[in-house]
C-alpha positions as CSV (number, residue, x, y, z in Angstrom):
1,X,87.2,80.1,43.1
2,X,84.6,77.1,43.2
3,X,81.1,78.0,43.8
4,X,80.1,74.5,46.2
5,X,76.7,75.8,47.3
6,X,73.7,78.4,47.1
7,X,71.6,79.3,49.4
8,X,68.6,78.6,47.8
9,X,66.0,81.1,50.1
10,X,68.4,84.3,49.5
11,X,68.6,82.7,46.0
12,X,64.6,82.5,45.3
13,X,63.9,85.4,47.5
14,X,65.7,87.4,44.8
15,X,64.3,85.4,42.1
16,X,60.9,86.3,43.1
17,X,61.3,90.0,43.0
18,X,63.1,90.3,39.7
19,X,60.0,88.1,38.3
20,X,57.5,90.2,39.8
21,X,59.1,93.6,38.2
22,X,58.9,91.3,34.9
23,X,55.4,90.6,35.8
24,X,54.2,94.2,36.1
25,X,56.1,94.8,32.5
26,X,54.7,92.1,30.9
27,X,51.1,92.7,32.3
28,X,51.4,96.3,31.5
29,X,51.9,94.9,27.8
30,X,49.1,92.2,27.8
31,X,46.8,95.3,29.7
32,X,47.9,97.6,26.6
33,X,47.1,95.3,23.9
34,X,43.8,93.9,25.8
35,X,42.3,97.9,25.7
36,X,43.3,98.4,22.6
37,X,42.0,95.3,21.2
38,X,38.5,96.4,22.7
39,X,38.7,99.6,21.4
40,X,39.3,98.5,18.2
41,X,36.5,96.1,17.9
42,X,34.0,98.4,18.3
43,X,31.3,96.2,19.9
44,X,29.0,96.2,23.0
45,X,30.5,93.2,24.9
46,X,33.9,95.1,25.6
47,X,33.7,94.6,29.6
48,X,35.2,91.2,29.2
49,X,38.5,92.1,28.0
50,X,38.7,95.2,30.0
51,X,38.4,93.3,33.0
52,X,41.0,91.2,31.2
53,X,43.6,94.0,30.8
54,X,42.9,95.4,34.3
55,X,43.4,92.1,35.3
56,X,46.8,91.4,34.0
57,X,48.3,93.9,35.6
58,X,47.5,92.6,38.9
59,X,47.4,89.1,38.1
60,X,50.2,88.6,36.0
61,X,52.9,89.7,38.6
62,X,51.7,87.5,41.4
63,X,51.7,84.7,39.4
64,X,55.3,85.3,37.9
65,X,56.6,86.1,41.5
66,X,55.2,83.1,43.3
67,X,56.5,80.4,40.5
68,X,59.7,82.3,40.1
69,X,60.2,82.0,43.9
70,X,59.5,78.2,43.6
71,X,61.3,77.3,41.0
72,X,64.5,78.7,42.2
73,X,64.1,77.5,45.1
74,X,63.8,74.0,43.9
75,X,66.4,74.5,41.2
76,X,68.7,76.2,44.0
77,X,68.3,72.8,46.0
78,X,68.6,70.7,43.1
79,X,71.9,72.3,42.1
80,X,73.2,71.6,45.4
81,X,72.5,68.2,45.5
82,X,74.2,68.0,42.1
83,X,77.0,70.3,42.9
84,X,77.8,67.9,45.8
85,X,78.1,64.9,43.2
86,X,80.7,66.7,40.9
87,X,82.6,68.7,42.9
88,X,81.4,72.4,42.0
89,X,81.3,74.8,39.2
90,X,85.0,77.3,38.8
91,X,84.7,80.6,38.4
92,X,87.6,82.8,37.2
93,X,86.8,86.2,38.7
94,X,89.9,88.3,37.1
């Protein structure tokens, strides 16, 4: 079997939601260590990186979702393009 082409929406669309599942781990990791971090400290100014930690877990997915989806849609094209020039990638599927 050659692999000749990819469709690069179904390709990014899929892309996009494995990167935003990755987004909500890592952002519940940054969110962890953030609270922690201010709780640990001990000082008065600890709104700052609360906001920080609350933020990561809504910022932090977005972010990895939307330039996950782009980049594999552009890398999807791209490999298309290229795929075209030499003729495909084989695959032995047994």
């Amino acid at each position: 079997m050659v692999i000749r082409r990819l469709g690069p929406l179904s390709c990014a669309k899929v892309a996009g939601l494995l990167y935003l599942i990755m987004g909500f781990i890592f952002g519940a990791f940054v969110s962890t260590f953030s609270v922690g971090g201010v709780l640990a400290s001990r000082t008065d100014s600890s709104l700052p990186g609360l906001l920080f930690g609350a933020g990561a877990v809504l910022i932090l997915p977005i972010c990895y979702a939307v330039f996950g989806f782009v980049m594999t849609l552009l890398t999807a094209a791209l490999f298309n393009l290229v795929v075209g020039i030499t003729g495909g990638i084989e695959v032995d599927a047994s």
